[in-house]
C-alpha positions in Angstrom: 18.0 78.5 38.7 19.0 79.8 35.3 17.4 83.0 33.6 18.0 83.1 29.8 17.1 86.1 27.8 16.5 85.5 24.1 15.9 89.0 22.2 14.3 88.6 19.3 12.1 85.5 18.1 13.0 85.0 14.2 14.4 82.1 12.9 17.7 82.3 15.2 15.8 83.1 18.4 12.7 81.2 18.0 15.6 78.4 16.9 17.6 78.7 20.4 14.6 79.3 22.5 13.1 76.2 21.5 16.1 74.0 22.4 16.6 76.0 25.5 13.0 74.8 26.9 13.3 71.5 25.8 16.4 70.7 27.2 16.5 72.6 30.0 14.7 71.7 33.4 11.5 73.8 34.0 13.6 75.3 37.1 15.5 77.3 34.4 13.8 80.6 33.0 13.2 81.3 29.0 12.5 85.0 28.4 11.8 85.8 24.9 11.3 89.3 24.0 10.3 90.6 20.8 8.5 93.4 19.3 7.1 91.0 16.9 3.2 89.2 18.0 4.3 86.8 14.9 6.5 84.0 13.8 7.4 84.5 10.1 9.0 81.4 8.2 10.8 84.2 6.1 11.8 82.3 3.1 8.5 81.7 1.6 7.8 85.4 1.8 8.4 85.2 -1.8 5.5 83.2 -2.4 3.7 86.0 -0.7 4.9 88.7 -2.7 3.7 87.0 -6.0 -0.2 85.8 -4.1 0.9 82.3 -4.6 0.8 82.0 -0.7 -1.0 84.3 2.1 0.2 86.6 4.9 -1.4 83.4 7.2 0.6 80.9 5.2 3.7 82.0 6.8 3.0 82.8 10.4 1.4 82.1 13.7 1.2 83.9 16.6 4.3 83.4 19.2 2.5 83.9 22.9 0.3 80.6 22.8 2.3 78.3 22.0 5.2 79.7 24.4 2.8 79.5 27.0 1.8 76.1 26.1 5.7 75.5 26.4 6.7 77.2 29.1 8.6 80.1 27.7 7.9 83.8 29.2 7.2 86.1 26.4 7.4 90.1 26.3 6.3 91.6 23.5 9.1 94.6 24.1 12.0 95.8 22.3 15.6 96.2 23.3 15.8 99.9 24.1 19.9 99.8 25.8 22.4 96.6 26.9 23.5 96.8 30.8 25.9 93.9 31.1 27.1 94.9 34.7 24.1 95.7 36.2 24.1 98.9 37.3 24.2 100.5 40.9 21.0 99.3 41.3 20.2 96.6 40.0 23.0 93.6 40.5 22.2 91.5 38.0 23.3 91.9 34.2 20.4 93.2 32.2 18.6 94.6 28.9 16.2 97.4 29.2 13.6 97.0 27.0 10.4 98.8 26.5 6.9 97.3 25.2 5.2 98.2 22.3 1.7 97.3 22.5 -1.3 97.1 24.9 -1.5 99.3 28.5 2.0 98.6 28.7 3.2 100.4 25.7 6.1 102.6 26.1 6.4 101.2 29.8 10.0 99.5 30.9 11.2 97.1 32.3 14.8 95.6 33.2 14.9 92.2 32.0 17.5 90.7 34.1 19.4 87.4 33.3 22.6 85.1 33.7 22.7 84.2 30.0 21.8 86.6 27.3 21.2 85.6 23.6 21.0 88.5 21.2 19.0 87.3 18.3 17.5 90.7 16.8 18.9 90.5 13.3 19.5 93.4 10.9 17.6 96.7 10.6 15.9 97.0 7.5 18.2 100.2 6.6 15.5 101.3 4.1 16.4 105.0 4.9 20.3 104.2 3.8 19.1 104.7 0.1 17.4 108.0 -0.2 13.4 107.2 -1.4 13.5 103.6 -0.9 10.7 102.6 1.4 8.3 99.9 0.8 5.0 101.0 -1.0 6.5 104.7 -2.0 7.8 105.7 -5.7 6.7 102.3 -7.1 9.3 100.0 -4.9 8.3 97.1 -2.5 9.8 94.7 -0.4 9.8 90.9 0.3 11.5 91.5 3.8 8.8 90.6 5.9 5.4 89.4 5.1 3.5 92.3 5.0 5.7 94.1 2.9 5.2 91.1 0.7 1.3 91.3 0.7 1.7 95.3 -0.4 4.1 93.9 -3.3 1.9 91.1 -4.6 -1.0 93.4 -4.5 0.5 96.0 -7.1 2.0 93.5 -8.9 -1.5 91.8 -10.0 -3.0 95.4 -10.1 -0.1 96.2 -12.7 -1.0 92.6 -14.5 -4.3 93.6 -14.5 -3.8 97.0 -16.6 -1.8 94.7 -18.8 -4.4 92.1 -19.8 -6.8 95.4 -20.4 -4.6 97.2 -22.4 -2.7 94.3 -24.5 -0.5 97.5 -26.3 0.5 98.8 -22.7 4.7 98.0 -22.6 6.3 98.3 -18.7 9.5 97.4 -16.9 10.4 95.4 -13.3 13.7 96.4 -11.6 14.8 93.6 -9.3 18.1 93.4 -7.2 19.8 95.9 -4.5 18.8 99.2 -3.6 22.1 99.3 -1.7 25.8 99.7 -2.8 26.0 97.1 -0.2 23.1 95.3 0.3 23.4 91.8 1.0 20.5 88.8 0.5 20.4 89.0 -3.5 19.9 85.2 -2.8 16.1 86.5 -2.3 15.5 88.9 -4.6 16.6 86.3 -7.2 13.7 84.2 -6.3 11.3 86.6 -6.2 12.5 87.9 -10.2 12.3 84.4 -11.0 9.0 84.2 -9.7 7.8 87.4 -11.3 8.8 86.2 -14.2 6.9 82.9 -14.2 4.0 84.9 -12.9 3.9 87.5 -15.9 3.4 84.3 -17.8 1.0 82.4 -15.9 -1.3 85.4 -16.8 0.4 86.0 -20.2 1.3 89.1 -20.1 4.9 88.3 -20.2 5.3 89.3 -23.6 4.6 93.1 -22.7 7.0 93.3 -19.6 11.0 93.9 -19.5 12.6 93.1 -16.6 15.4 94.2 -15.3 18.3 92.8 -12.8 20.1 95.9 -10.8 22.9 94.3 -8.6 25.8 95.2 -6.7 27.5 92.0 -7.8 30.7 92.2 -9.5 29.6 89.0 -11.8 26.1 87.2 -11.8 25.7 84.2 -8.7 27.7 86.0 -6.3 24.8 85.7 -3.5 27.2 87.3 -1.4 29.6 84.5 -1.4 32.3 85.5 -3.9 30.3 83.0 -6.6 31.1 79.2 -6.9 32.8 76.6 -8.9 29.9 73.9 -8.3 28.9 70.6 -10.4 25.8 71.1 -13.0 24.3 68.2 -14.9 27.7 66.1 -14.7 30.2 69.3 -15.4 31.7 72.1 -13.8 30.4 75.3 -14.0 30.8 78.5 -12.1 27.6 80.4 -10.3 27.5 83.6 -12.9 27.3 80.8 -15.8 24.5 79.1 -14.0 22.4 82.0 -13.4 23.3 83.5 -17.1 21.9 80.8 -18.4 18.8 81.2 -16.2 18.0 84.4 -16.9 19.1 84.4 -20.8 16.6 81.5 -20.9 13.7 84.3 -19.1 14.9 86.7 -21.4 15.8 89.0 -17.7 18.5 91.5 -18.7 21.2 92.9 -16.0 23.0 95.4 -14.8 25.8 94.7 -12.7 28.8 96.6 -10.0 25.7 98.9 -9.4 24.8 100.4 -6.0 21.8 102.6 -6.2 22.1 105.6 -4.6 18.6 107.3 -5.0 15.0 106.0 -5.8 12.5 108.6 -6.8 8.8 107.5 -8.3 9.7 105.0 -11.3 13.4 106.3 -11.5 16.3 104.3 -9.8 19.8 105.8 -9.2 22.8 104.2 -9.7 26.5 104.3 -9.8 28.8 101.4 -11.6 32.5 100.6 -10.6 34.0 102.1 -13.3 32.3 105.3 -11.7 29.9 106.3 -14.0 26.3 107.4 -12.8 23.0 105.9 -14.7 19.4 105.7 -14.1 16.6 103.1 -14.5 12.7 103.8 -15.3 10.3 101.3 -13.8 6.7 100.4 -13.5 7.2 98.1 -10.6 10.2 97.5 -8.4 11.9 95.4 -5.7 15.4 96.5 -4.0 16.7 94.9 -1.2 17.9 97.3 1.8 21.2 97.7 3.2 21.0 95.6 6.3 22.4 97.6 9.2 22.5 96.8 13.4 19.9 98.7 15.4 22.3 101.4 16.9 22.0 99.5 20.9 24.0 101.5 23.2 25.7 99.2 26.4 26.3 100.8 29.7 28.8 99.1 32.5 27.7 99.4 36.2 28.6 103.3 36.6 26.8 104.4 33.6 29.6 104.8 31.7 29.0 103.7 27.5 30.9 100.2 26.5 29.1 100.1 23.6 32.5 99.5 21.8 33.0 96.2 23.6 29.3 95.1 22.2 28.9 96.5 19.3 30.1 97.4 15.9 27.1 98.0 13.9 26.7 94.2 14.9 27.5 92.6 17.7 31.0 91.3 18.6 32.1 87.9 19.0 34.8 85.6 18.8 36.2 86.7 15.3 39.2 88.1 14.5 38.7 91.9 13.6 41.7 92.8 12.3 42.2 95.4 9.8 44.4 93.5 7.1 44.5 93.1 3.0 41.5 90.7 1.5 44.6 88.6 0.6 44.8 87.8 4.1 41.6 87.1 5.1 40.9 83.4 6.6 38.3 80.7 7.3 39.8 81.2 10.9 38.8 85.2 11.3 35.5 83.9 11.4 33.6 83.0 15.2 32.7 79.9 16.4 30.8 79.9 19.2 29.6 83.5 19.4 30.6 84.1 22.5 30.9 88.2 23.3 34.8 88.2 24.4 34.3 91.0 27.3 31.0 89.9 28.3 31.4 86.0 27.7 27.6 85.3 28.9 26.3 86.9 25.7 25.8 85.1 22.3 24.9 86.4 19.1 23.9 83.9 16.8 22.4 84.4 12.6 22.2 87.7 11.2 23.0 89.5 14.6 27.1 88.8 14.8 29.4 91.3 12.9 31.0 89.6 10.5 34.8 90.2 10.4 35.3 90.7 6.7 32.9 90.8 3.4 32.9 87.2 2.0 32.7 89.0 -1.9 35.9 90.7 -2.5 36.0 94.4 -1.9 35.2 96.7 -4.9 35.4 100.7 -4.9 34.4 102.6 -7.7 36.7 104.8 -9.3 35.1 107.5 -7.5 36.0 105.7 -3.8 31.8 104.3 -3.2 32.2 101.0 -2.0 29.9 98.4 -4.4 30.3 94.7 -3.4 27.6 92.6 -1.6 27.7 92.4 2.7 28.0 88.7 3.7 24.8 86.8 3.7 24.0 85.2 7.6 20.7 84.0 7.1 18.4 80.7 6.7 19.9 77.7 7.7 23.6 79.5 8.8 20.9 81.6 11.6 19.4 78.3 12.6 22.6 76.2 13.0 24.3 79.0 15.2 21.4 79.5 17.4 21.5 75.7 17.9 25.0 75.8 18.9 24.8 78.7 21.3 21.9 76.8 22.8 23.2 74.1 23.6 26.7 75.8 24.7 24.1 77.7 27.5 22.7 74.5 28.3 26.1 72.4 28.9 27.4 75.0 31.2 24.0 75.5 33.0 24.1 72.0 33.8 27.9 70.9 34.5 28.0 74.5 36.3 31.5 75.9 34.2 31.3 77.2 31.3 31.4 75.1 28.5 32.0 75.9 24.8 32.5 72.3 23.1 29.7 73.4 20.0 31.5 74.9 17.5 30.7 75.9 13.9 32.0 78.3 11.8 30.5 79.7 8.4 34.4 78.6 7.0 33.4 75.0 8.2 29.5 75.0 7.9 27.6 74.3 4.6 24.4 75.3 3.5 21.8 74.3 1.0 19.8 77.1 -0.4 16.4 76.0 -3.1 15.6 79.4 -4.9 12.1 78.8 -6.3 11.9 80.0 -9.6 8.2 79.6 -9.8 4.9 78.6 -8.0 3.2 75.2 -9.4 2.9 71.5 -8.6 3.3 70.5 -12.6 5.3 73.4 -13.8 6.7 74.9 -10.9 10.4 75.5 -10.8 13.5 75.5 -8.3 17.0 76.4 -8.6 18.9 74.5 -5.9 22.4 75.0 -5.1 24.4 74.0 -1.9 27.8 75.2 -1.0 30.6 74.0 1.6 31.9 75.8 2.7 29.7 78.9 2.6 33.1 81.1 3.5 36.1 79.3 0.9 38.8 78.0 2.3 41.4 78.5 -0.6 44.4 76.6 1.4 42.0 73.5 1.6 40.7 73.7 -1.8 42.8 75.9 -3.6 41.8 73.9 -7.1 37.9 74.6 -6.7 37.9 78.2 -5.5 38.2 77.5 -1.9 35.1 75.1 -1.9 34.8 71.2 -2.2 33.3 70.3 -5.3 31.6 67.6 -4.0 29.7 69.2 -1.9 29.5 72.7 -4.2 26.9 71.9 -7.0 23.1 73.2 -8.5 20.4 72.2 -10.2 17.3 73.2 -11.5 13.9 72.0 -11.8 10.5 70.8 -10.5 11.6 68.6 -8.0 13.2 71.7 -7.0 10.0 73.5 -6.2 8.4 70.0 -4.4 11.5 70.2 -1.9 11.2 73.8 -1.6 7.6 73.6 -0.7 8.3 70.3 1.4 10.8 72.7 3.9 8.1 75.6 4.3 5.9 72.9 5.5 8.7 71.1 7.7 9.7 74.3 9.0 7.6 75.5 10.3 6.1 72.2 12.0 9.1 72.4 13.6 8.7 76.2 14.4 5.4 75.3 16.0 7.2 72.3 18.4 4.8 69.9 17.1 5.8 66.7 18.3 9.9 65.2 18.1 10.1 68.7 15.8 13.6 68.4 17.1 14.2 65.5 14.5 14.3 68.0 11.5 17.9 69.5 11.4 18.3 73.3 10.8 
């Protein structure tokens, strides 16, 4: 019998749980520990944040249905990785500690022959000095009561609007983080805000604002896209120029913000100089950051440097060299830890080897360029993979690695809704293969293959967005053959 720890139970871990337990015999142990009661479907958080959808739209509780299906849940957190044991205890293990009930702050060694570390960032709020959700007039989509708090004084500032029709104010939407990745999301939700400041037309009194760390408009993390529009090329910062010149949203652009203080942003621009922003309302997205886990071999001595580097290591290639020289093949494939080689770490919980965006100092030596995005369907694929990796070795009794997929071979297909409404809602849909460019394979369409590399915008846009939340998270809830909808 085979004990498999999943930490964490977001879209990676919930993801490679669920195949675990289908696939494997009921011989075969599925721990899932997370501090989380709740599944979130994290992409329609944006819906949330503008009251188009509520808090219960978006989640369910995790420990009945994993009861229903067999899978132990603890609703604990990682506190320290043991992967040796320890003079105790034989067996490989995480100590975790649980956070709610008679057995909070009680711990417990979680012991098991496979271990998948699915915890995802920290939300690094405190990297930006005053940026936390619900102080100095910013909020956050991150998680779905974040979202709530930011719909609420959104409509309360709509409100004062529609009494006072002379009352002027300003939205800031972006990055809160020289570094901050996942501008994919806080695109949507400007988009949204935007459609929503005219549904209750009031749009007329508001100025909004873009604050981003990109270098040009449509990075999203990626380094930007050539990608096929209405029968032509066109790049990603022409695409979303033209979407926001169309909203009237103006941008700022090569900012990191460096301080928030109550309707005052903080910034500094790549050419070095320093500027500020007044708002009435904003949303910056955090740095993303690992949770600081500390490993520990069988004599108590720290290995957290064969773990962890912010992130969790895996089979990249780490090596310090020149962006010039950075490859599809740095990146992993299989997740595997190499020291520890029963450890995973699928989604947002690997460190990635390199930045996807090129690198960009200011002149005064802060680092401003976008971290490499790992979420959404990229999480769900690699989860998949690692899953069924466990499972094949499990069952053939060596290990096997023959699932492979790395973000320089994998696509993805991202619908940013750019509105709320089954006549006049709006989606901006782009896909991208590969999501890391491969500039020896395409070297003529910036390292991506236009075929697969193109957007669109419109209603049906918002019908297939809305069709996924709904898809999702049947499949989330392993309603019957849920295994039929790919990640």
């Amino acid at each position: 019998m085979a004990t498999v720890v999943v930490l964490g139970a977001g879209i990676a871990g919930h993801t490679a749980a669920s195949h675990l337990r289908r696939k494997l015999g009921k011989e075969h142990k599925i721990v899932v520990v997370s501090p989380n009661s709740n599944y979130q479907w994290v992409p329609s958080n944006i819906w949330v944040g503008i009251g188009r959808m509520k808090s219960d739209d978006v989640i369910f509780p995790l420990a009945p249905l994993y009861k229903k299906k067999g899978i132990d849940f603890k609703q604990a957190k990682a506190v320290s990785f043991h992967p040796e044991g320890d003079i105790e205890e034989t067996k490989p293990y995480v100590l975790i500690e649980y956070v709610l009930g008679d057995a909070k702050g009680q711990q417990e060694k979680a012991t098991y022959d496979y271990l998948i570390n699915a915890t995802g960032p920290k939300l690094a709020f405190d990297q930006t000095e005053g940026l936390l959700p619900g102080t100095n007039k910013t909020f956050s989509v991150c998680t779905y009561g974040h979202a709530s708090h930011a719909s609420e004084a959104l409509h309360k500032l709509i409100a004062e609007m529609k009494a006072s029709p002379d009352k002027k104010i300003k939205i800031v939407i972006g990055t809160g983080h020289p570094k901050a990745t996942c501008q994919g999301a806080a695109f949507e939700y400007i988009l949204n805000v935007e459609r929503e400041l005219q549904k209750f037309k009031v749009r007329d009194q508001a100025e909004i604002v873009w604050l981003s760390n990109e270098y040009k408009l449509g990075d999203f993390g990626m380094d930007g896209m050539l990608l096929t529009y209405d029968g032509m090329y066109i790049r990603s910062h022409e695409l979303v120029e033209m979407i926001f010149e169309d909203r009237g949203i103006k941008w700022i652009l090569g900012a990191g913000a460096t301080k928030v203080e109550d309707g005052l942003v903080h910034y500094e621009t790549l050419d070095g100089k320093k500027g500020t922003e007044t708002y009435d309302f904003g949303m910056l997205i955090p740095a993303f950051s690992g949770h600081g886990f500390k490993a520990y071999d069988k004599q108590g001595a720290d290995v957290t440097d064969k773990l962890f580097k912010g992130f969790m290591i895996v089979d990249a290639d780490y090596t310090l060299k020149p962006y010039e020289e950075w490859k599809v093949e740095d990146w992993p494939e299989t997740y595997q830890n190499p020291s520890y080689k029963n450890i995973f770490a699928p989604g947002i919980a690997f460190a990635p080897p390199h930045s996807i965006s090129k690198p960009r100092k200011s002149t005064t030596g802060m680092d401003i360029f976008p971290s490499p995005p790992r979420t959404g369907m990229p999480s769900g694929i690699t989860a998949k993979l690692v899953a069924d990796n466990i499972i094949d070795t499990i069952e053939s009794g060596k290990e096997s690695l023959t699932h492979k997929g790395s973000l320089g071979n994998m696509g993805a297909a991202c619908i940013a809704s750019a509105g709320f409404g089954n006549t006049k809602g709006s989606g901006v849909s782009i896909t991208t293969f590969p999501i890391v460019p491969d500039y020896e394979k395409y070297p003529d369409s910036d390292g991506r293959h236009i075929d697969k590399t193109f957007g669109d915008i419109g209603l049906a846009g918002h019908w297939v967005k809305l069709a996924l939340h709904y898809a999702f998270l049947y499949k989330a809830k392993m309603k019957p053959f849920w295994w039929l909808i790919p990640e």
